[in-house]
N, C-alpha and C positions, 0 to 999 in steps of 0.2 A: 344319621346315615354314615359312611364309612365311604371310604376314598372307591372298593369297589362298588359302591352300590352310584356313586355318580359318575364312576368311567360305564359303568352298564348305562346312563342315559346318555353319552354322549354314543351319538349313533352313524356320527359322518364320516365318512375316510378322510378328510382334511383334517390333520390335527387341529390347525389352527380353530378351526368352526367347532369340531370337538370340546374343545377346551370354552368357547363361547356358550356351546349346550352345557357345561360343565356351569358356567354361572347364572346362567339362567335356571338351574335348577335348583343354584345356591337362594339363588332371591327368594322359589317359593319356599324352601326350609325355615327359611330365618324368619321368613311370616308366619312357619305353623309353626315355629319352636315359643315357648313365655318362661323360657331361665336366661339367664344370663349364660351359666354352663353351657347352657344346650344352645345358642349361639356359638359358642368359642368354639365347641364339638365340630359345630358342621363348616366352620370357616375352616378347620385345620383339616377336615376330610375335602374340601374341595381345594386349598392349597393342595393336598399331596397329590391328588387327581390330577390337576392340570403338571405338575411335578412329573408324573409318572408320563403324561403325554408331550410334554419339554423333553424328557428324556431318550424316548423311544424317535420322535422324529428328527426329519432332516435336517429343518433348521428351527432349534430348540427354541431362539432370541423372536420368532414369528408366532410360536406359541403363547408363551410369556405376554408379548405386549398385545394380544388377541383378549386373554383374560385381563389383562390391567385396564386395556381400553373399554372391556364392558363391567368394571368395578364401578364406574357413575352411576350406571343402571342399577346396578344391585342394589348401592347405596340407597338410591332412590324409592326406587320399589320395597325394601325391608328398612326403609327410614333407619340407618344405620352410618357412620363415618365412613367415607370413601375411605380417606387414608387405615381403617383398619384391615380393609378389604387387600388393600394393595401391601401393605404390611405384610398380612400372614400369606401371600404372595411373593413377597419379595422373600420371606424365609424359606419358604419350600422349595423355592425357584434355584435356592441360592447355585446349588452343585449345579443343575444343570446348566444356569446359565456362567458358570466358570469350566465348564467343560465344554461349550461354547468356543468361549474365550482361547482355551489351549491350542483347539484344533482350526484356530483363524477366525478372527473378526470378518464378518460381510454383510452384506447384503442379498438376499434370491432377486432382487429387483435393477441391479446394479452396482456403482462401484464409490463407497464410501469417502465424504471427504476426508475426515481426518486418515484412512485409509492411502489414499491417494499422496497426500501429502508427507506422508512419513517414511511410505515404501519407494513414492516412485520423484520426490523432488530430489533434484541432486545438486542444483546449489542458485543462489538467488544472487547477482553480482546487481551491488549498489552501485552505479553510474552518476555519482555528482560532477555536475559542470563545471567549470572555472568561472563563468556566468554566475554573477551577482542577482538574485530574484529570481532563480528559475530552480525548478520543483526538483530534489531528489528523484531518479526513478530506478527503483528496483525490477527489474528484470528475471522472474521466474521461470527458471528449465528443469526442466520432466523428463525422465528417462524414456518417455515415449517421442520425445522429438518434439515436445508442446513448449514455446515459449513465448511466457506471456510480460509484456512489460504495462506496469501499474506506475500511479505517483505513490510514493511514500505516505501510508497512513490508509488506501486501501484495503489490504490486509486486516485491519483492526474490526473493521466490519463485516460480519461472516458471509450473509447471505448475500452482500456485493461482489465481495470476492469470489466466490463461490461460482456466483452468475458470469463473473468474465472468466475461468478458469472451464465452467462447463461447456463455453460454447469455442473454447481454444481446441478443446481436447478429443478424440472418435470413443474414448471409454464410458458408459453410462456411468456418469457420474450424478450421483444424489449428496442433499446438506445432509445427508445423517450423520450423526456420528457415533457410532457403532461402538467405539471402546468404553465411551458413559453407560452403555447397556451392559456393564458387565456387574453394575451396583454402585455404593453408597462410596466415594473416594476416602471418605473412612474407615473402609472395612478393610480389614487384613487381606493382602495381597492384590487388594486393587491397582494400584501402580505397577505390580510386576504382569499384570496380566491386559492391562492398555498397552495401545499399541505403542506409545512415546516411554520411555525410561521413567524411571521413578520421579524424578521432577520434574514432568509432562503429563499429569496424567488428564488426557481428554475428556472435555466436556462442556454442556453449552456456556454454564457459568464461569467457566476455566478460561472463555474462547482466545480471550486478548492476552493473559500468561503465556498459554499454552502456544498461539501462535507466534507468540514476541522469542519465545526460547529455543525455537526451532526457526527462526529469521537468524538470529546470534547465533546459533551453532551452524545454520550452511551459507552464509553471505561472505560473500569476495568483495573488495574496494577496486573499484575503477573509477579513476579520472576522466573526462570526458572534454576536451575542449570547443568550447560553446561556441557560437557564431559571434556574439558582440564579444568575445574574447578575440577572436580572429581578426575582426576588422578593428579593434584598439590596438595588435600588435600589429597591421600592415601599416595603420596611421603612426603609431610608434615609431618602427623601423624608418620609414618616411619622411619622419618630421629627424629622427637622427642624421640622414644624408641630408637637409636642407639647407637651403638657403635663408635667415629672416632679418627683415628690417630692424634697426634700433629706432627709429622713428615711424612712428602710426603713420601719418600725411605719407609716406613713401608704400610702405605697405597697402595701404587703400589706394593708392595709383595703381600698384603693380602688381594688387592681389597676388600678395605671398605672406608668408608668417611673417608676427611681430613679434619680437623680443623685447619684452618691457621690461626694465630694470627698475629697482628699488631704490630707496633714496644713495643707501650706500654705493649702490652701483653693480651690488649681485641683481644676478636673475632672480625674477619677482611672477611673470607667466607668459605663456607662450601662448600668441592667439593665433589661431592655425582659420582661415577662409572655407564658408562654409561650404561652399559647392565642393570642395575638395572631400569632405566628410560627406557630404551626401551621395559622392559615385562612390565612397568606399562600402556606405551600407547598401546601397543598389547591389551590389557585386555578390553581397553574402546573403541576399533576401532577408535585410532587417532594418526595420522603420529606423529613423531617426532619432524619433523619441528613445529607443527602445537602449543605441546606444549613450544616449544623455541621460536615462538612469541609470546604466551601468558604470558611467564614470562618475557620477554624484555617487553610488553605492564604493566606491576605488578610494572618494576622495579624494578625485584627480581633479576638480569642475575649482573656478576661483572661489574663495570666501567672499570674495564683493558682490557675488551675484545674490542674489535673496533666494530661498527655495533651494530647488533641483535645478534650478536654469543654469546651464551652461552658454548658451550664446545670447547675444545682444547683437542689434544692427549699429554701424558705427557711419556716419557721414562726413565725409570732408571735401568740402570746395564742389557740394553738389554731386560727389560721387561716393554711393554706399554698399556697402559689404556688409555680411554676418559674416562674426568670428566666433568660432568656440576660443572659449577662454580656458585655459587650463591652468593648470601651479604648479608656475619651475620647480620649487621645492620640495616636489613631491618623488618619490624615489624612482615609479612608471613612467617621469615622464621625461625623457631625453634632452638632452643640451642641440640644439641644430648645431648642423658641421659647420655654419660662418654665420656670422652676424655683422652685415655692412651698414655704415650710415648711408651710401648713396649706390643708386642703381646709375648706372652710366651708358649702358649698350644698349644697343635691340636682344644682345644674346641674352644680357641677362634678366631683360622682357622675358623673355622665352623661358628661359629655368624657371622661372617664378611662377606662370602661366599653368603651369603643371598642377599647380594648388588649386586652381578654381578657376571660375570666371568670378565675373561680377556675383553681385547678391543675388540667394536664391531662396 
């Protein structure tokens, strides 16, 4: 048969359906053809067929995969390789579906991700914390006013991504990705006719390239200062205006910091009264814990303590306190404004008072 003799059986006004009567009529051929020739005849007369109907319609990429999606059948029915079905499809196809390609990659059903992404993201600002343990977040904005903020490494996975981007945004947005429909990324001119530049060219196996290249070409750096950042430098600031004991027994009386000194007689670490630390992270809504990994991650916390622990309870003469222990040594962490061997006053009860109460 000849390409007009199966546009004559397809009988529907929908190209697409067209082109399905177009392989279905391919099946019975290739069961009444017994050459090899006369197979290869009628697979290149029903490529041109559905070609001619790729051509003529609206949306040519709806034809195409109409006939590719019923090549199983074919296959099936004239016990034949799918992939040659779809082969001599893909050649016939080719013009059409690059002249597709020219006059705009889409979708009749909606609005294409890789589409979406390419035309209408405008720039992705990566937001790292000062916050030691806490997650990169990139931050997704869209020319439609859509912004979507992800942890880092979302992205990588299409159809996750995908899912939180479709329900951000009012555009029918579909996973397709329409610029893989244009052919083989081997073929001549494939790259210039996706929708990404020539080292982008879209497609499912491409997804994690394709999207990491287009993260590198629109992402902006932002700093972000985290909550246990905030409360280490109000406790910082803090412990710089202080007052601390040279001796502990004075300190655990008057619940205020202790300045322990080394054998030589430098500053060795600064143990600061817990209650003091735990209305600073009351204030920023952040556990306790939360800022005693962040100075175990600083390097701030003592080397005598084992682990991540930063505090210990300390007793003396029947009265006990928790102190975070910290290391003078360390560059974050401040010298207090005096360091006296003896408290004398009620006043300066009172200065010191300001660090805590008792143990908590």
């Amino acid at each position: 048969m000849s390409a007009e003799e199966y546009l004559s059986a397809a009988t529907d006004d929908s190209a697409a359906i067209a082109a399905a009567e177009v392989m279905d009529r391919l099946a019975e051929r290739l069961n009444a053809v017994d050459s090899t020739a006369g197979e290869m005849k009628e697979k290149k007369a029903a490529g041109e067929a559905v070609a001619e109907l790729a051509t003529d319609a609206d949306d040519p990429l709806a034809v195409v995969e109409s006939a590719e999606n019923a090549a199983k059948t074919v296959a099936q029915k004239a016990r034949t390789p799918e992939e040659q079905i779809k082969s001599v499809l893909s050649k016939h196809t080719k013009a059409a579906r690059q002249k597709a390609a020219e006059e705009g990659l889409s979708l009749d059903h909606g609005y294409a991700l890789d589409e979406y992404l390419e035309h209408d993201l405008e720039t992705v600002r990566r937001i790292e914390s000062t916050d030691h343990h806490t997650e990169t977040t990139l931050s997704w904005q869209f020319s439609d006013g859509v912004t979507v903020e992800l942890n880092e490494g979302t992205h990588l996975e299409k159809y996750n991504f995908y899912k939180r981007l479709a329900m951000a945004t009012r555009k029918k947005l579909q996973p397709d990705i329409v610029s893989e429909e244009v052919g083989d990324p081997d073929e001549e001119g494939y790259a210039r006719l996706s929708l990404g530049p020539k080292s982008r060219p879209w497609a499912e196996e491409n997804w994690i390239q394709s999207i990491t290249d287009l993260l590198d070409e629109r992402q902006t750096f932002v700093e972000s200062v985290g909550s246990r950042t905030m409360v280490w430098e109000d406790v910082s600031n803090e412990l710089h205006l202080s007052r601390a004991a040279s001796r502990l027994p004075i300190a655990v009386d008057h619940v205020m910091a202790y300045a322990k000194a080394a054998e030589g007689g430098d500053l060795d670490e600064i143990w600061l009264p817990g209650k003091m630390i735990s209305e600073r992270c009351e204030e920023y809504g952040i556990a306790p814990q939360a800022l005693q990994e962040e100075l175990a991650a600083r390097g701030i916390d003592s080397d005598e303590l084992a682990g991540d622990r930063v505090s210990e309870r300390i007793t003396v003469e029947d009265k006990t306190v928790r102190f975070w222990r910290l290391d003078a040594t360390h560059d974050e962490v401040p010298e207090p404004a005096e360091i006296v061997d003896e408290v004398q006053t009620g006043t300066d009860r009172l200065n010191s008072i300001e660090w805590g109460d008792l143990d908590e």
